[in-house]
C-alpha positions in Angstrom: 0.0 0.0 0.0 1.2 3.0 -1.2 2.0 6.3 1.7 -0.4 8.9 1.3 0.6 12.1 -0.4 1.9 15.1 2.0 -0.5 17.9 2.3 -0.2 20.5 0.3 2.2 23.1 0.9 0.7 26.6 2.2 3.0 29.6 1.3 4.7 31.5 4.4 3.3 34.5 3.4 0.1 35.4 1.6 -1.2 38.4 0.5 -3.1 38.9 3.8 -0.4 37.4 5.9 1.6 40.2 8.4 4.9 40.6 7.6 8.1 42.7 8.8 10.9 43.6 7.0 14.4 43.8 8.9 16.8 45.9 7.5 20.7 45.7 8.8 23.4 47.9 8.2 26.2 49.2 9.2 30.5 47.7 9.2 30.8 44.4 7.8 32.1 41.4 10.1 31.6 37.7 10.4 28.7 36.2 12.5 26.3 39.0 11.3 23.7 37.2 9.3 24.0 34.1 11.7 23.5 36.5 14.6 20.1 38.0 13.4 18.7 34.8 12.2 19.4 33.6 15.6 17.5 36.5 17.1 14.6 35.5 15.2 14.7 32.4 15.7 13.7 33.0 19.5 10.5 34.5 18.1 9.5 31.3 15.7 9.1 33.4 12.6 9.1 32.1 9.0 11.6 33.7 6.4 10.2 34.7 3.4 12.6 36.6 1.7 16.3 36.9 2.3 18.8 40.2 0.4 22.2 40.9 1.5 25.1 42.5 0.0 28.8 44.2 0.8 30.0 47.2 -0.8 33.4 48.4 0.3 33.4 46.7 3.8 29.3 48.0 4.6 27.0 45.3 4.6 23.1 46.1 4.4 20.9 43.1 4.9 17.3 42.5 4.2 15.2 39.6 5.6 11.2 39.5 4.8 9.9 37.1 7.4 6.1 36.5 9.1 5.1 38.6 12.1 5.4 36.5 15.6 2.3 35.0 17.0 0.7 37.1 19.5 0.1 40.4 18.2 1.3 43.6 18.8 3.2 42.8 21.9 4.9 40.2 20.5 5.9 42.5 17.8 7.0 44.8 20.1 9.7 42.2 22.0 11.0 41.1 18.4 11.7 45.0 17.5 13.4 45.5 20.8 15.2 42.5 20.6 16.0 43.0 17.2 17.1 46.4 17.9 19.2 45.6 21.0 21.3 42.7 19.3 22.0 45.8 16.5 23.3 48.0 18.9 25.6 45.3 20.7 27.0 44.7 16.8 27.3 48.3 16.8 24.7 48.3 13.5 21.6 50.2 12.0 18.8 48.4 11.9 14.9 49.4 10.5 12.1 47.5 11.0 9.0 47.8 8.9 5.5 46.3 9.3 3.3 45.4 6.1 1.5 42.3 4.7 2.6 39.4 2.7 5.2 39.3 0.1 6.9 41.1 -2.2 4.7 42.1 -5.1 4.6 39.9 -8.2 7.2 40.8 -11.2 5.7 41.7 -14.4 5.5 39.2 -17.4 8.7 39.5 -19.3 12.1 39.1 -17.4 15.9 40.0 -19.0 18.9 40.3 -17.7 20.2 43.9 -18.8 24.8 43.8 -19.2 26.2 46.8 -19.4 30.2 47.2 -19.7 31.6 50.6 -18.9 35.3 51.8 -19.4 34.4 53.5 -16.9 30.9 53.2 -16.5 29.7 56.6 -15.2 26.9 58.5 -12.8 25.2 59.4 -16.2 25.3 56.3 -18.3 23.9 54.5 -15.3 21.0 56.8 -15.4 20.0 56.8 -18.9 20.3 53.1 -19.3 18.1 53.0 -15.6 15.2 55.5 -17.2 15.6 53.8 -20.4 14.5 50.7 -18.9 11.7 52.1 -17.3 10.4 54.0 -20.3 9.5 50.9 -21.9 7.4 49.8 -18.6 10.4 47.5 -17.7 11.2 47.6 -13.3 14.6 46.4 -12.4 14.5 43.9 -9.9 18.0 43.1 -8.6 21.3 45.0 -9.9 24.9 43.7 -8.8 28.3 44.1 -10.5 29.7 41.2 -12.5 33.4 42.7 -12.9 35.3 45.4 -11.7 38.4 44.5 -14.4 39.0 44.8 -17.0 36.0 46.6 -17.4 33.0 47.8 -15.1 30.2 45.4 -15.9 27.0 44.8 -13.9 23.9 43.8 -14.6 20.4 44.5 -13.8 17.4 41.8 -14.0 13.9 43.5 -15.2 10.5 42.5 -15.7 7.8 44.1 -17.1 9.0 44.3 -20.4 9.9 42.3 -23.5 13.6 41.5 -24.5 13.4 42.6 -28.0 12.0 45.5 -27.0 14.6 46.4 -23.9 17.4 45.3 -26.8 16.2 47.7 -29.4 15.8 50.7 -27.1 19.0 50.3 -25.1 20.9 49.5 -28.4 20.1 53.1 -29.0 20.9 54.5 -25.8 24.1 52.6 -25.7 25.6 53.6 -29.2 24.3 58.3 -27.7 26.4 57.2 -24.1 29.4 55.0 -25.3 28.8 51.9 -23.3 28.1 48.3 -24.7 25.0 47.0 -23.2 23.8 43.3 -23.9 20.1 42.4 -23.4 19.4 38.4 -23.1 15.9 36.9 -22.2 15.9 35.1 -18.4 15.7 31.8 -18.1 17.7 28.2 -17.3 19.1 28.2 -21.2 21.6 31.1 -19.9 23.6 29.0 -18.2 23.3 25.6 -19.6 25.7 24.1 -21.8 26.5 26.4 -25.0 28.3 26.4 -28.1 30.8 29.2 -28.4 32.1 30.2 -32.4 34.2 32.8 -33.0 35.8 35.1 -35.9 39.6 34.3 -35.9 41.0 37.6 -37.5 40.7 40.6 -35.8 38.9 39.0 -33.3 40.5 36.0 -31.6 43.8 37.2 -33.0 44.7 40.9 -33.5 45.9 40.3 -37.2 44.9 39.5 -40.3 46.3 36.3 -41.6 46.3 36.8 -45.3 48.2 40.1 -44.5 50.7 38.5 -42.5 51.4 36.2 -45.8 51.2 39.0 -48.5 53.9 40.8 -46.0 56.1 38.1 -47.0 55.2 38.2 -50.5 55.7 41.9 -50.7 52.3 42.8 -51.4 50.9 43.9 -47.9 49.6 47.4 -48.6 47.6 46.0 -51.5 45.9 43.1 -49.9 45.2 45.3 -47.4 43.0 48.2 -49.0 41.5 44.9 -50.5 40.3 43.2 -46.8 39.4 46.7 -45.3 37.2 47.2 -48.4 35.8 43.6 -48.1 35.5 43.8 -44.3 33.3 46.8 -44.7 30.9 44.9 -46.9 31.8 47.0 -50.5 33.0 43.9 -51.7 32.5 40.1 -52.8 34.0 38.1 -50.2 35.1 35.2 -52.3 35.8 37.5 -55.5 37.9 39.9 -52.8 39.5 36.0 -51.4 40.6 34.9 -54.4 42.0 38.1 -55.7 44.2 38.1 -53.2 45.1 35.1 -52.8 46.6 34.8 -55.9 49.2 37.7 -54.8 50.7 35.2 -53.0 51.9 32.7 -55.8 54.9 31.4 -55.6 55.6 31.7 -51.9 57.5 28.9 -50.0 55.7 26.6 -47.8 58.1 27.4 -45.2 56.4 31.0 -45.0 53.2 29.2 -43.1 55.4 28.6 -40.3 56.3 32.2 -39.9 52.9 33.3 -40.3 52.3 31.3 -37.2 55.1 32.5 -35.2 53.5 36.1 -35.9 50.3 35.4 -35.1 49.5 37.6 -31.7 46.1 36.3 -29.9 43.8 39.2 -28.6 44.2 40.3 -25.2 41.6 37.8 -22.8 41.3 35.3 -25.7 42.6 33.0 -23.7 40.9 33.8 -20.7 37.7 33.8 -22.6 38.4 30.1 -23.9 40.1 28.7 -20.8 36.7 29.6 -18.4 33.9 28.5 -21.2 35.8 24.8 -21.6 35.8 25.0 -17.4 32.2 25.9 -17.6 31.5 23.2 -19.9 31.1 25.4 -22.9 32.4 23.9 -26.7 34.2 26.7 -28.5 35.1 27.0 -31.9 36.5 28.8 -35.0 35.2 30.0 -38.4 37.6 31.8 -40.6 37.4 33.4 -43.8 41.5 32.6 -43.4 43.3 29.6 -43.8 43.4 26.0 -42.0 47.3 26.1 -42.3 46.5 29.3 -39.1 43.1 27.7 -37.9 44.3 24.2 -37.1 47.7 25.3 -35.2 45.4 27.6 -33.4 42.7 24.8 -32.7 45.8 22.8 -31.4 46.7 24.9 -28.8 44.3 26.5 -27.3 42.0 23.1 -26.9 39.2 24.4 -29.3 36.2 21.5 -30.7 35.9 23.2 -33.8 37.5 25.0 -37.0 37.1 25.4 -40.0 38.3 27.8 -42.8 39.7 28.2 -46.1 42.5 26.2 -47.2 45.8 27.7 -49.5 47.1 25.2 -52.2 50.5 23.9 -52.1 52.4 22.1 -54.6 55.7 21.2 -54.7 56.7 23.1 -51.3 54.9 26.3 -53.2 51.8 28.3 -52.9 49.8 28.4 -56.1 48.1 31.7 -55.6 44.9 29.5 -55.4 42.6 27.8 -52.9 40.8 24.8 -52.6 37.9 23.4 -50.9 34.8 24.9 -49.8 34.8 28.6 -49.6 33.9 29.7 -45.7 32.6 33.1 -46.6 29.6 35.0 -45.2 27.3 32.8 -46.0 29.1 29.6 -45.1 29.7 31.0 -41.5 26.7 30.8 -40.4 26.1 27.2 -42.4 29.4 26.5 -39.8 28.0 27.7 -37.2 24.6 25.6 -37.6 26.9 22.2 -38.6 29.1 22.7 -35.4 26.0 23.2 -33.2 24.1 19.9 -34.6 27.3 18.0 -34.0 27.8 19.6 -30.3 23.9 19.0 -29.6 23.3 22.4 -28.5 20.3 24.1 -29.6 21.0 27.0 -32.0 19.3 29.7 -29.5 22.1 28.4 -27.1 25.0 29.1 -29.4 26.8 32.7 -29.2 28.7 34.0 -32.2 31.4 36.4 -32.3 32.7 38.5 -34.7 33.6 42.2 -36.6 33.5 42.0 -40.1 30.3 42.5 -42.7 31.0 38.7 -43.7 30.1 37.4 -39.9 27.1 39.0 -40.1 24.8 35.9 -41.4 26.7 33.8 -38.2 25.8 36.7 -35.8 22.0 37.0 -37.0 21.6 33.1 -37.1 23.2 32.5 -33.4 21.1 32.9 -30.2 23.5 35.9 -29.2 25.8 37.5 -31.8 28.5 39.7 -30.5 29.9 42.3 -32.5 33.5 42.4 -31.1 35.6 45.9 -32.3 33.6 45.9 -35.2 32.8 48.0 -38.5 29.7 50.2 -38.0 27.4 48.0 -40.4 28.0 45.0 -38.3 27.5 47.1 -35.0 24.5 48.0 -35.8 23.2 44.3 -37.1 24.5 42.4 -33.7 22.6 41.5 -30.9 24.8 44.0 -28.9 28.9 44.9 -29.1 31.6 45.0 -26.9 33.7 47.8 -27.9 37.1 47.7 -25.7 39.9 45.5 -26.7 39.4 42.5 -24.2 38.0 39.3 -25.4 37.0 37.9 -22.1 34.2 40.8 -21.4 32.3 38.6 -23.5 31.9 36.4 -20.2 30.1 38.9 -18.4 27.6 39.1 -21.5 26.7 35.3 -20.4 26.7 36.4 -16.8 30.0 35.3 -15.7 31.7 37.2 -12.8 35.1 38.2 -12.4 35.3 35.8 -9.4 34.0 33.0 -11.5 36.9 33.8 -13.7 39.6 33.8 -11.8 38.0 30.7 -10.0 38.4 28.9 -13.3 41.8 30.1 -14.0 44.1 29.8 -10.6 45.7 26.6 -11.5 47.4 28.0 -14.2 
């Protein structure tokens, strides 16, 4: 025979229910939360709600609990009680009377990033009233990092995360802040698939340059991948053009290109903590696998893919071969190495700065636009626009401390 079912459970505090809020401040020091729950513990009141934080060494504390049985005198004991155990801590304490709990959060809940470099008085304020002018309330804010940028984040409900994205992109781009706007849920922190731009995002150079240097022909190649970058040209036309300014050059050259290749500041940080986290990470490239592999190598990546130069007899034939990763074949990357990770494409982020990432960016659940040309600034899901890869953490809510956490054995 079966046990019967528990009855059900009756919240601590309804609507109707009497409830006091204590509020503790003052110097922080161990024992102080254990010492006020203990202190209300002699009364036999329910917790409800529980808030504390610690800003330069000052703790303020916030418990929501029931109102003791017996009344007003009763109350009356707790507060003095309360209020005694403060003083003997050498703390501020406020106790407020009122009924049930706190009130119910609006439909709609996002978590709100913004990175500042610094983040000022002013830019907090407009991004604060921006929130609320489009009927959004922020719920909780708390800081995320304090290095190598100021990032903190505030929850909100009340308002829809397209909309808070679209009127904080604007606010963002008048204040000079990168602000991120992700819908709340359990997806944020489940398992993800991370892909990434390798030039001029994972690495601070661009590889073909770094071979037409060799070959002489840098300045040209150049105008040609600014001008391609920027979206005023084909990619594979601009690829294959030059490209073939390289014939002739020895294979030997790809090892140099290597040895030249300098990885962006926090890049990896940024891969280090999201393989820790369980994250997959990996590369698309409008570049070449003779960079992408060696860089898959070392830095423990799942994934890469890119273009791939031709080399017979120990040369370079000016010529590729294989299929073309260009814009379009980003995002069909981006969608292959999701299916093979078994991550859902609204779990994958993308990263990237150039007009021929901008079909990954759009097709990912987040696309970052990292240092990147206006046009694809304005596309992404948001930007981060100082020159540390590893910010992009705290756009998946990833605190400094979580980072460091991941990274101390090294």
């Amino acid at each position: 025979m079966s046990a019967p079912l528990p009855p059900p459970v009756t919240p601590a505090a309804g609507d109707d229910v009497p409830t006091l809020l204590v509020k503790i401040f003052g110097k922080d020091r161990p024992g102080i939360t254990a010492g006020l729950f203990d202190t209300l513990a002699a009364y036999a009141v329910d917790v409800v709600d529980i808030e504390q934080v610690v800003t330069r060494g000052r703790i303020t504390l916030c418990a929501l609990v029931t109102a003791p049985a017996g009344g007003a005198a009763a109350e009356g004991a707790l507060r003095a009680t309360v209020h005694s155990w403060a003083e003997s801590m050498h703390l501020q304490t406020e106790i407020i009377s009122g009924r049930g709990d706190n009130r119910p959060r609006g439909t709609g809940r996002s978590h709100v990033t913004v990175l500042g470099h610094p983040l000022t008085a002013e830019s907090a304020a407009a991004i604060a009233a921006r929130i609320t002018g489009t009927g959004g309330n922020i719920d909780r804010i708390f800081r995320l990092a304090k290095y190598p940028v100021t990032a903190v984040e505030f929850a909100v409900s009340g308002a829809g995360t397209e909309e808070l994205r679209t009127a904080l992109a604007i606010e963002a781009a008048k204040l000079g802040v990168d602000v991120a706007v992700v819908a709340a849920g359990l997806q944020r922190r489940a398992q993800r698939l991370v892909v990434m731009d390798v030039d001029s995002t994972l690495i601070q150079d661009e590889v073909i340059e770094l071979f037409a240097a060799h070959a002489g022909c840098e300045a040209e190649v150049a105008e040609v991948t600014a001008r391609a970058m920027r979206g005023e040209l084909d990619f594979e036309q601009s690829l294959h053009a030059r490209v073939a300014l390289l014939k002739g050059l020895p294979e030997s050259v790809v090892d140099k290109v290597r040895a030249e290749v300098r990885l962006t500041p926090g890049a990896r940080t940024l891969i280090r903590t999201l393989k820790r986290l369980g994250f997959q990470v990996g590369v698309v490239s409008g570049g070449f696998t003779q960079v992408t592999d060696d860089l898959r190598e070392r830095l423990g990546l799942d994934f890469a893919s890119a273009n791939t130069l031709e080399i017979v007899d120990g040369s370079l034939t000016g010529r590729v071969t294989g299929e073309i990763v260009d814009r379009a074949g980003k995002a069909r990357l981006l969608r292959r190495f999701a299916a093979e990770a078994g991550v859902p494409l609204a779990q994958t982020v993308a990263i990237g700065d150039g007009a021929n990432d901008l079909d990954m960016l759009n097709a990912a659940g987040l696309g970052v636009a990292f240092n990147a040309k206006p046009v694809v600034r304005e596309a992404a899901h948001t930007a981060v626009n100082v020159p540390f890869l590893d910010t992009v953490l705290y756009l998946l809510g990833v605190t400094r401390e979580e980072v460091e956490a991941a990274n101390t054995h090294e």
